[in-house]
N, C-alpha and C positions, 0 to 999 in steps of 0.2 A: 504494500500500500504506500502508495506517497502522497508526501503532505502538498496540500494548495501551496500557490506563492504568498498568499493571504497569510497563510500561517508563518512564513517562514519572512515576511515583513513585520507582522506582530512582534515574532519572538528577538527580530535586528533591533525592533523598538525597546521590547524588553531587557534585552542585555543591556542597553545604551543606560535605560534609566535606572535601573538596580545594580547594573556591571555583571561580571559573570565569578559565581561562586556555585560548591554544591550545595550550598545551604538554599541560594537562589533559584537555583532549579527544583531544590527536593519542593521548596514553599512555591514553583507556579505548577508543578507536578499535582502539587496535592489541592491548588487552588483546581486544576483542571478537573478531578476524581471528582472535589465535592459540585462543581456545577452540571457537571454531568449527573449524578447523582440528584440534585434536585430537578435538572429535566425531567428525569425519568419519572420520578415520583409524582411529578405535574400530571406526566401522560398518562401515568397508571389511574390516578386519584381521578380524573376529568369523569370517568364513570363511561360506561360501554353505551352509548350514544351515537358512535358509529356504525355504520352499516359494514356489512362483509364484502368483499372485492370477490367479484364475480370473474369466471374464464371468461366468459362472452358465450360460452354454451345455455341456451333455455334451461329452467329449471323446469322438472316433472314434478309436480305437488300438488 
């Protein structure tokens, strides 16, 4: 998988303003885990209000 140029202009931004340490990376690592993680929990909680994606075959019922 390879990252967008998006990401990899974010993170030139990133280095510039914090500098580059492993401390800095462990803390935007784990900023990444937890936002990902409240995505997710968004999507999950929003409640099953979606409809299901169809082949485009009819359904018999």
């Amino acid at each position: 998988m390879t990252a967008s140029p998006v990401l990899h202009i974010v993170g030139a931004i990133g280095n510039a303003v914090f500098g580059v340490s492993q401390l800095i990376t462990d803390l935007m690592l784990g900023a990444g885990w937890v936002l990902n993680l409240i995505t997710a929990e968004v999507i999950i909680r929003s409640g099953g209000n979606r409809t299901a994606r169809t082949t485009g075959r009819a359904r018999l019922s």
